[in-house]
C-alpha positions in Angstrom: 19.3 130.7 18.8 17.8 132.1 22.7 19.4 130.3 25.0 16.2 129.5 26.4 15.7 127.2 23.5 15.2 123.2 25.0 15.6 120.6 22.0 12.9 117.6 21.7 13.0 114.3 23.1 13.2 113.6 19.4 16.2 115.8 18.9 17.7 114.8 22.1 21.1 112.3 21.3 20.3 108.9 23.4 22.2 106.3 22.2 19.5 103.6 21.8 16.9 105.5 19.7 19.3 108.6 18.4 23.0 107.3 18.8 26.3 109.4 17.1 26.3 107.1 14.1 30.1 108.7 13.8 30.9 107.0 17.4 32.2 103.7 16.5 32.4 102.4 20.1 29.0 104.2 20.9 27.3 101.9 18.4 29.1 98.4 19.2 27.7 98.7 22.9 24.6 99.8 21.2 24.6 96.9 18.9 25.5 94.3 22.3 22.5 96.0 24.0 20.3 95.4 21.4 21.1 91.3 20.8 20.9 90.6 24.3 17.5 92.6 24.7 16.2 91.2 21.7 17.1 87.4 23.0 15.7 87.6 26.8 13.1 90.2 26.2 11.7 89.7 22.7 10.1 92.8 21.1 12.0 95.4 23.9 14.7 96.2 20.7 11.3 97.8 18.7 9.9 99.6 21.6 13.0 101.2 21.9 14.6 102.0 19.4 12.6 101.2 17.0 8.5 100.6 15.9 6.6 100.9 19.1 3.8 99.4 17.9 5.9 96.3 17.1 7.7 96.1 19.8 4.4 96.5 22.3 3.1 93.7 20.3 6.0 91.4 20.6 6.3 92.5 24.5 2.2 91.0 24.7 3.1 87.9 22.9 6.4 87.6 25.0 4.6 88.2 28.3 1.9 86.3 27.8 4.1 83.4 27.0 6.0 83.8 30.7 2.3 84.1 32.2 1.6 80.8 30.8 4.8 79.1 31.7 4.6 80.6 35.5 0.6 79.7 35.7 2.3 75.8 34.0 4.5 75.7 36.6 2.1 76.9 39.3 -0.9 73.8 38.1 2.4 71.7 37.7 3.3 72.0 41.4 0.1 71.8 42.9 -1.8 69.1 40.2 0.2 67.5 37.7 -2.7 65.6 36.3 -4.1 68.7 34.9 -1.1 69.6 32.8 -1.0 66.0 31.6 -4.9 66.2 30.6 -4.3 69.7 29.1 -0.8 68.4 27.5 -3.1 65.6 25.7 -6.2 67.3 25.1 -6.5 67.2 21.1 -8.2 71.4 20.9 -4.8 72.1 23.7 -2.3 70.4 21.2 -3.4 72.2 18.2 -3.5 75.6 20.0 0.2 74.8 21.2 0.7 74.1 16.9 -0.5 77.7 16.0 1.2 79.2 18.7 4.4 77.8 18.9 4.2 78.4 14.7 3.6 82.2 15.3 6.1 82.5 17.9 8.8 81.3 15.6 7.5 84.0 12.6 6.9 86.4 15.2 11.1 85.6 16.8 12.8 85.7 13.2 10.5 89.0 12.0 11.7 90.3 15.6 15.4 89.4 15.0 15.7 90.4 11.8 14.3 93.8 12.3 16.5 94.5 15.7 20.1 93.1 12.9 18.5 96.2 11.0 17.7 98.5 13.8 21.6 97.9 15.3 23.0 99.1 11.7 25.9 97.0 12.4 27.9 98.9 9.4 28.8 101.4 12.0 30.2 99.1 14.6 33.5 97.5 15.4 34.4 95.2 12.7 34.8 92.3 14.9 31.6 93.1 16.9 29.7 93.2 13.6 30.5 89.5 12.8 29.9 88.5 16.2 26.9 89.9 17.0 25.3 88.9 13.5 26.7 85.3 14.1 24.8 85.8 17.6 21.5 86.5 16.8 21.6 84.5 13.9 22.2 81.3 16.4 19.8 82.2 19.1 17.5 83.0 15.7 18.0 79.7 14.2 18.3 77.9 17.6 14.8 79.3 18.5 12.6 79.5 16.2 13.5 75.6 14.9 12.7 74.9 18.7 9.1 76.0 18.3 8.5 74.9 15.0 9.6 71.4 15.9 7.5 71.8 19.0 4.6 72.4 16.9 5.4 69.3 14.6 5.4 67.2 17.8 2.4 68.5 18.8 1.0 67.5 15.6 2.3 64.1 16.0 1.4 63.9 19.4 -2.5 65.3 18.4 -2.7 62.9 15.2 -1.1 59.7 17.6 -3.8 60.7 20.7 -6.5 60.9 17.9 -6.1 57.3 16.1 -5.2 55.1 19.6 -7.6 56.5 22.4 -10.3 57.4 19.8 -13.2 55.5 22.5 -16.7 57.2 23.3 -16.1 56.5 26.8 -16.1 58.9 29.3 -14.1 60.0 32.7 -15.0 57.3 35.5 -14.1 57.1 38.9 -11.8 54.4 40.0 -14.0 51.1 41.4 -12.9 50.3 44.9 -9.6 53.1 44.7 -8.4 51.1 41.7 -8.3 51.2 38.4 -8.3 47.9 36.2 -7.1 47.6 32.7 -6.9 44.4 30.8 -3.7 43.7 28.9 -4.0 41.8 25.9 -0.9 40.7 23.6 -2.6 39.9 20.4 -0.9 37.0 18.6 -2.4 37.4 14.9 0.1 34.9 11.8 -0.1 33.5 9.0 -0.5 29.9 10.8 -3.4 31.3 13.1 -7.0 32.2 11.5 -7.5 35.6 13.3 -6.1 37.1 15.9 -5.9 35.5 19.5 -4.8 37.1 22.7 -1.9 34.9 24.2 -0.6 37.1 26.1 -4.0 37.9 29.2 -3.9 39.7 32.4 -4.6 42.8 34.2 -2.9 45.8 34.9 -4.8 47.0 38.8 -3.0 50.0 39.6 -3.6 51.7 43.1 -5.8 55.2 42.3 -3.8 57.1 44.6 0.0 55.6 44.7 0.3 54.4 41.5 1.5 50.8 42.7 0.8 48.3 40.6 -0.4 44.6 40.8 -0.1 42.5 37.4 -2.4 39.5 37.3 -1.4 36.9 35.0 -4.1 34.5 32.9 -2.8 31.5 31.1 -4.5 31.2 27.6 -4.7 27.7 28.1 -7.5 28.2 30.8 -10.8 26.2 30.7 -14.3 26.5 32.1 -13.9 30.0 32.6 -17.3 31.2 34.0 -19.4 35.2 32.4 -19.9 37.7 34.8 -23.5 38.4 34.9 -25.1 40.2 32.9 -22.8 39.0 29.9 -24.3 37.9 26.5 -22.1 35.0 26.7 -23.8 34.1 30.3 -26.9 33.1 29.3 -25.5 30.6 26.1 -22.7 29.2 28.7 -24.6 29.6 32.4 -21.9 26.9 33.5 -19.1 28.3 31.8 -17.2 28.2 28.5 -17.3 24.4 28.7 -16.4 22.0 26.0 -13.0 20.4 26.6 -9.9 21.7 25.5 -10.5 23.9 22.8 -12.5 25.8 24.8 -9.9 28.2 26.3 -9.9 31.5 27.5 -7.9 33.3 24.4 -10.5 31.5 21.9 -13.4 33.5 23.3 -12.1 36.1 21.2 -12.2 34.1 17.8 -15.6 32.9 18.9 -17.0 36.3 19.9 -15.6 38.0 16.5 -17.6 35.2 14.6 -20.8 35.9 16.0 -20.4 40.1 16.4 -24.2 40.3 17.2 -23.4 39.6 20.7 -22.3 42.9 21.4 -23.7 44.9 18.7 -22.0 48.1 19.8 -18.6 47.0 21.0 -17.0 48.6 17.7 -18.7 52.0 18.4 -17.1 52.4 21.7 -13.6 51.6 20.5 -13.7 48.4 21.2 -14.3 45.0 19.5 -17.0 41.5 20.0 -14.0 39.5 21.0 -12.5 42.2 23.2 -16.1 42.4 25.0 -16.4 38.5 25.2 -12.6 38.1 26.5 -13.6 41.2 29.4 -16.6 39.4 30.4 -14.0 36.4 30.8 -11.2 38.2 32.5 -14.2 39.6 35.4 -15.9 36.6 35.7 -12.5 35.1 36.4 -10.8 37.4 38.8 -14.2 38.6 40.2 -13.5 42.5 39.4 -14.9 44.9 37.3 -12.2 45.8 34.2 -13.6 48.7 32.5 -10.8 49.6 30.6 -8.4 47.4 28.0 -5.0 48.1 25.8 -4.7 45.5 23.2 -1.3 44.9 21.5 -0.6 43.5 18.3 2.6 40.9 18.5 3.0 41.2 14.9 3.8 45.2 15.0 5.4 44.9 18.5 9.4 45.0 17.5 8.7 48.1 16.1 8.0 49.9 19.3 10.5 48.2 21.0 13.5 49.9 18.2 11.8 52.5 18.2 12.9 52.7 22.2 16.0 51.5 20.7 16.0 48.2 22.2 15.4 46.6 25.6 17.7 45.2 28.2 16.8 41.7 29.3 18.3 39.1 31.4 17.6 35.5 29.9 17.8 32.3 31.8 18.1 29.7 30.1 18.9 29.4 26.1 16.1 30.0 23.6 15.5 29.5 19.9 14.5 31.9 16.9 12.2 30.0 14.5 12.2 26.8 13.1 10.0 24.3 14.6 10.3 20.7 17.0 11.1 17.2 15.6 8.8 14.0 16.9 10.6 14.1 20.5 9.8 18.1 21.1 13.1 18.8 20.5 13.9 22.1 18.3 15.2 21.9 14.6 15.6 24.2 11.8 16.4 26.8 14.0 17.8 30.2 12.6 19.6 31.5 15.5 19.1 31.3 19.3 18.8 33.5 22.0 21.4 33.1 25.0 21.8 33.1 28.7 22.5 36.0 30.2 22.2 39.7 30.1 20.9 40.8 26.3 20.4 43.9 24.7 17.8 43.0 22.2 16.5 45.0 19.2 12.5 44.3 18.4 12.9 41.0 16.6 14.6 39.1 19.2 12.4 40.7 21.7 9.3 39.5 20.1 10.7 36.0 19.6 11.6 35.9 23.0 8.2 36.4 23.9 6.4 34.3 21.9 9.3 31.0 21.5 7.4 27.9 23.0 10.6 25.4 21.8 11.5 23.7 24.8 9.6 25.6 27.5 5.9 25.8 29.1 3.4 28.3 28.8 4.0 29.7 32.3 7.6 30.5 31.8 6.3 32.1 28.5 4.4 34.0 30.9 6.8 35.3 32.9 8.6 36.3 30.1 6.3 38.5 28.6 6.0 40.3 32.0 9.6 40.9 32.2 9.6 42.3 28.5 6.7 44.3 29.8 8.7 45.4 32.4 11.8 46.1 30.4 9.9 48.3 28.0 8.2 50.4 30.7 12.0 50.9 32.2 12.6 52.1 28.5 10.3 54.6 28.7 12.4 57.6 30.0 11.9 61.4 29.3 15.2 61.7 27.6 14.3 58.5 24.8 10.7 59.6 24.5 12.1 63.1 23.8 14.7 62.1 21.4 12.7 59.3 19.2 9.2 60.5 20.2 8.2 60.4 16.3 9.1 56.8 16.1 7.5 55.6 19.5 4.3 57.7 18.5 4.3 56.3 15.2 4.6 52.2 16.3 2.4 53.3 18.5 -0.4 53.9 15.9 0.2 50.7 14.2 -0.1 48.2 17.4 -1.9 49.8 20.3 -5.5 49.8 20.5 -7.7 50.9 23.6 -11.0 51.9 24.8 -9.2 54.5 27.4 -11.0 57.9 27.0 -8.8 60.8 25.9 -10.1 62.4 29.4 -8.4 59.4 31.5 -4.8 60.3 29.6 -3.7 62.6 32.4 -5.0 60.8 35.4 -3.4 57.4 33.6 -0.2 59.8 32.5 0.2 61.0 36.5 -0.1 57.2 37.8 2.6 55.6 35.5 5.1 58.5 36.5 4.5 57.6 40.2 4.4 54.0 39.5 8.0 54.0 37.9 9.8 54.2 41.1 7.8 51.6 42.7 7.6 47.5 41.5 4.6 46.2 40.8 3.3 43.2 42.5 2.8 40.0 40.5 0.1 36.8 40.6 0.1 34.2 38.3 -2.7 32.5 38.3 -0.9 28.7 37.1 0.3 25.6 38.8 0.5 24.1 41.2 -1.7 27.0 42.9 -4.3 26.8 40.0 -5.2 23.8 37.6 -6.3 25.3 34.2 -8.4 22.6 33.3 -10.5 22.4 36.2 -9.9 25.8 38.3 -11.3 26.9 41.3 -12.4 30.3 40.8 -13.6 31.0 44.7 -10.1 30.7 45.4 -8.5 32.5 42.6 -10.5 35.4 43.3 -9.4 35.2 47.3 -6.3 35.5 45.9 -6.7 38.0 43.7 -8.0 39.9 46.5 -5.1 39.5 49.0 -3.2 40.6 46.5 -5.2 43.6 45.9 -5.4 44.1 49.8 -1.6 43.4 50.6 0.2 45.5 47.9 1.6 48.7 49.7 2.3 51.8 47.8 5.7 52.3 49.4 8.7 51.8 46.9 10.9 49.9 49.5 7.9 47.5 50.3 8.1 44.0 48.6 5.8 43.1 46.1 2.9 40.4 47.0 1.7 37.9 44.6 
């Protein structure tokens, strides 16, 4: 052979590409080398010692996932909302399904082919047991992490898809707020339909996320339209005719004559929904463009799937049965008792709804503590853990007319809301007499509460 002879780059020994397969040591560093470039740089293992054209295609898919993750980060930092909007965006959701699908194929095809690139038969025998056992974990560990990421998404798309399913479109807050009218729809086999008994409004501050909760008693009469209502002209003076005529049977009546609002359903909404809006503004003297009804009878189910909600009871309260000639309660199953409870979603809802004993108002202010509780509930950690569960009670008792473009916005508000408490007004006596109210003065108190609430955390509450 001349000695000016120079071998190729292919005959050339490197231990990555061309290693002394008779070097035992040489190939269990060669086989360490390879795991831990195959776990943080996915697709590196091919382009070196292996396929090139595999390992420059999983080097694009891996560097195009750390592009998006940096540019997340980025929008995170400087607008949140947008990764909430993007996060609930239906097309977003199922592009995060097929990619997070292919990136677990793409990490096991990548895996398995860097096990056979490291030819672990030639290694230490210790080494080839753990490095196998390695890659197999971060494999499995992985790739199940994307695939269940693309089932949630899935859940998460299909959950978006059935409860904010509305025709409406992005709006502006009205006067920096936006208004949402809570209902707690009470439907049983005692009751013909459903009636909200649980009525008030949710005005949340557009830019701090403080919340004001205004409380309506069902039991409220006379309750004048806003104009413009097709319930204004047929009650100019109100919904006026003695004491059935309260403010949760608007819904009933509205549902029995549906050609009042002949497009109510097409908007994701409902006659009685429309009718009981019309109400709720007419009342408080703001406009309420948006509502979130909740069934009572599917309500426990949200509340285990939270698992449970922590509530401190003050005075003794019954499950079931019903009240003898003097009011007093009988037949009862089991009762509810002072102090601090951890209750499961039966003994929530009967919490809620139990009138033995006690007046509406209290009843009231019960339902906005359990509304309270539940929102407290709400953490990362026990969405994350039983988000199938939440997503799917979700389905079965939530119904809104909040377009899938206000998720974000709404998303970014209740994250800066949770560190702040919301204000409260009850609109019951001795400030306000149901059966004869003054509503000039309930709406210059709705609007001192408005004004007054601060968006500070340490402020108190006005209401």
């Amino acid at each position: 052979m001349s000695k000016n002879y120079t071998p190729s780059v292919a005959q050339r020994h490197t231990p990555v590409r061309s290693p002394n397969l008779s070097s035992r040591s040489e190939m269990t560093r060669r086989a360490w080398w390879l795991v831990v470039l195959n776990i943080l740089i996915p697709g590196s293992v091919q382009a070196v010692a292996g396929s090139r054209r595999l390992g420059r295609f999983g080097l694009s898919f891996t560097l195009l996932l750390w592009l998006f993750l940096v540019v997340a980060l980025v929008v995170w930092l400087a607008a949140p909302a947008t990764v909430f909007t993007v996060a609930t965006n239906p097309i977003a959701l199922t592009a995060a399904q097929v990619f997070l699908v292919f990136y677990a194929i793409l990490w096991v095809i990548l895996t398995l082919d860097a096990l056979r690139l490291m030819r672990l038969v030639k290694a230490g025998p210790a080494a080839r047991v753990a490095v196998a056992a390695l890659a197999f974990i971060v494999m499995v560990g992985v790739s199940g992490l994307a695939a269940r990421g693309a089932f949630l998404a899935g859940v998460t798309r299909s959950t978006i898809g059935s409860i904010f399913s509305s025709n409406r479109l992005y709006a502006d807050p009205v006067n920096g707020r936006y208004n949402v009218l809570l209902l707690g729809g009470d439907a049983g086999p005692d009751r013909v339909g459903l009636r909200p008994d649980s009525i008030s409004v949710a005005s949340i501050n557009a830019q701090t996320g403080q919340t004001t909760l205004i409380g309506i008693p069902r039991n409220m009469q006379k309750v004048p339209f806003v104009k413009g209502s097709p319930l204004y002209g047929p009650f100019p003076n109100g919904y006026n005719c003695g004491d059935t005529c309260l403010i949760n049977a608007i819904y009933t009546y509205a549902e029995a004559h549906p050609g009042l609002y002949p497009n109510a359903v097409r908007d994701g909404s409902g006659p009685g929904i429309e009718a009981t809006r019309d109400a709720v503004e007419g009342v408080l003297g703001i406009s309420v463009p948006y509502y979130a009804l909740i069934d009572m009878e599917g309500f426990s189910n949200l509340i285990d799937a939270l698992g449970g909600v922590t509530i401190s009871v003050a005075q003794k309260l019954p499950i079931g049965g019903s009240i003898d000639a003097n009011g007093r309660p009988i037949n009862v199953n089991q009762w509810i008792n002072p102090g601090v409870q951890r209750m499961n979603g039966f003994t929530a809802q009967w919490y809620a709804r139990s009138r033995h004993g006690d007046s509406d108002y209290a009843r009231m202010e019960r339902q906005r503590q359990l509304q309270a509780a539940i929102l407290a509930q709400f953490q990362p950690s026990v969405v994350l853990s039983k988000f199938e569960a939440i997503a799917s009670a979700g389905k079965r008792i939530v119904k809104t007319d909040i377009p899938q473009a206000m998720l974000g916005r709404f998303v970014e508000l209740a994250n800066q809301s949770r560190s702040k408490t919301p204000g409260q007004l009850e609109l019951v006596p001795p400030v306000v007499y149901e059966p004869n109210p003054d509503f000039a003065k309930i709406r210059q108190m709705v609007q001192a509460a408005l004004v007054t609430s601060t968006p500070t955390p340490t402020s108190s509450p006005t209401g």
